[in-house]
C-alpha positions in Angstrom: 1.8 -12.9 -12.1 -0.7 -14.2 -9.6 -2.7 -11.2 -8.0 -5.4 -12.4 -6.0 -8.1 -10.1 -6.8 -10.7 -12.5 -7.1 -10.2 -14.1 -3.9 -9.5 -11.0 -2.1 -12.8 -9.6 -3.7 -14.8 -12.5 -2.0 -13.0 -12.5 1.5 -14.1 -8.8 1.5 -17.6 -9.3 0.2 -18.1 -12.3 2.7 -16.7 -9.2 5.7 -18.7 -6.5 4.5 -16.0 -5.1 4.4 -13.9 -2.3 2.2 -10.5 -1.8 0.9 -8.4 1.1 0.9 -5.2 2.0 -0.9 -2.7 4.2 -0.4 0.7 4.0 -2.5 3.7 6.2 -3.6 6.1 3.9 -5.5 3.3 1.9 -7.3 1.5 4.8 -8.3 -1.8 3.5 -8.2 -1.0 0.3 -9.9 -2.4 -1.5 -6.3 -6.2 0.2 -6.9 -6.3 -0.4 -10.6 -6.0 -3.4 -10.4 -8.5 -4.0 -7.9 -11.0 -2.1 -9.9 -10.1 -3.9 -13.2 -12.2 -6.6 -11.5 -16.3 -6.1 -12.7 -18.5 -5.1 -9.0 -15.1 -3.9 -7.3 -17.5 -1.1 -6.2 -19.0 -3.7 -4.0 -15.3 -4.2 -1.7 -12.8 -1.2 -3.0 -13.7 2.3 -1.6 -10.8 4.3 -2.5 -6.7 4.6 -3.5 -4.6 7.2 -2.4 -2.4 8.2 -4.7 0.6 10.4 -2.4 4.4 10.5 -4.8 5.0 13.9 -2.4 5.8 14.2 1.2 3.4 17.2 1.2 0.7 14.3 -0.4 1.2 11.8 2.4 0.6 14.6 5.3 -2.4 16.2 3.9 -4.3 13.5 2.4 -3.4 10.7 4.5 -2.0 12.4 8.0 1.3 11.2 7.9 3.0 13.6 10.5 5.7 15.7 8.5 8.2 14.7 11.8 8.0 11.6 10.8 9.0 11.7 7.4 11.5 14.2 8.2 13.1 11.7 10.9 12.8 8.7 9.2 12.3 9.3 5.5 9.4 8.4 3.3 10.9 5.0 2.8 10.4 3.6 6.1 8.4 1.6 8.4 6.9 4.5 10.5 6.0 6.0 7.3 4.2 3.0 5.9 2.5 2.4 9.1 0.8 5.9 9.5 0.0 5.5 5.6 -2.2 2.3 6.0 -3.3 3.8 9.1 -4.8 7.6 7.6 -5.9 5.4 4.5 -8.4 3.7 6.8 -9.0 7.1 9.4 -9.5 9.0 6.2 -12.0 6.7 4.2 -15.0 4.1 4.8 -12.9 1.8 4.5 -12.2 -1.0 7.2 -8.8 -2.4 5.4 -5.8 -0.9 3.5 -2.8 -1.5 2.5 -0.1 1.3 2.0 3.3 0.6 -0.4 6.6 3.4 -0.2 10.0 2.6 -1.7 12.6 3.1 -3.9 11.3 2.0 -7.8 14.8 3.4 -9.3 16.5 3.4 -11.4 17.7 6.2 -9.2 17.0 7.7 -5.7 18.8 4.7 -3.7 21.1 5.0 -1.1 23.3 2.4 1.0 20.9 2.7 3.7 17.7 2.0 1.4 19.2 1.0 -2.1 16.7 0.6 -5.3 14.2 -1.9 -4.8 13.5 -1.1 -1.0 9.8 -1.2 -0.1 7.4 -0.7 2.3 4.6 -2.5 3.0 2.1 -2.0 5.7 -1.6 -3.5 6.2 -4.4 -1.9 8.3 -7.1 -4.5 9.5 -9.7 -2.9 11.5 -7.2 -0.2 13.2 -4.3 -2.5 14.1 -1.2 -1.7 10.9 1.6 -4.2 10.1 4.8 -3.3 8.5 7.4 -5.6 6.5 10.9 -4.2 4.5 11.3 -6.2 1.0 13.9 -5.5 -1.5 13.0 -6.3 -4.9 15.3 -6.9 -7.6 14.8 -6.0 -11.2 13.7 -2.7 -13.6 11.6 -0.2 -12.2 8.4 -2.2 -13.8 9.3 -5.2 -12.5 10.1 -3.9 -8.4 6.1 -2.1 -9.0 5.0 -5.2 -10.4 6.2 -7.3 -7.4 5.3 -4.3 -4.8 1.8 -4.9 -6.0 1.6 -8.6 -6.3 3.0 -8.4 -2.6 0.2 -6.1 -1.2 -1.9 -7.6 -2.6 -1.3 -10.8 -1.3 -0.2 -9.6 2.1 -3.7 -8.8 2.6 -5.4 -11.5 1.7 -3.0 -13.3 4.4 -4.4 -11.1 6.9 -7.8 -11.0 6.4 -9.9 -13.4 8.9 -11.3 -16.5 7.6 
């Protein structure tokens, strides 16, 4: 699996610019592997970590409304995430993942495997719904190869 740390590293370097993460279904797997890369100090600021509803509101702002109206699975949700992982940090980028690993929790509506995905670049957020097939390592695995990518997409040249 191709994860574009190295080139994400130098895009950000060549900004000045620094990365934020904040994830539910992947746990944290996004920001480790960012900082498995030697000098990510220089581009990665920080990873939110927020499983819980009651994680998302207080450390990263997500409005309980929201997640009471929509669910934590859902675009609104991943929008406010990328956005409070940028309000809430030094950090000029994020990206923010929530979904459904499984094997359980699905419904019809939002069955095993949905995701997520949302980018912040400078204040403006993205979002984008994937649905991921596979084991519970394998939709995290793909979450984070995603995000990862996603933002390297968005970042100017």
């Amino acid at each position: 699996m191709k994860l574009h740390i190295p080139a994400l590293s130098s895009r950000l370097q060549s900004l000045q610019w620094m990365m934020a993460t904040a994830e539910s279904c992947t746990g944290g797997m996004i920001a480790a592997h960012c900082t498995d890369l030697p000098g990510s100090s220089s581009w990665f600021e920080r990873g939110f970590v927020t499983y819980s509803n009651e994680a998302k509101s207080e450390l990263l702002g997500v409005p309980a409304a929201i997640i009471d109206q929509h669910g934590a699975v859902s675009e609104p949700v991943a929008l406010a995430m990328a956005l409070g992982a940028c309000y809430r940090s030094h950090a000029q980028v994020s990206v923010a993942v929530t979904g459904i690993a499984g094997p359980t929790g699905g419904s019809a509506d939002k069955p095993v495997g949905t995701v997520w995905l949302a980018w912040c670049i400078q204040g403006i957020a993205h979002a984008e719904r994937h649905l991921f097939t596979g084991d519970r390592g394998q939709i995290r695995q793909a979450t984070t190869q995603v995000a990862l990518r996603g933002l390297l997409q968005r970042l100017p040249r």
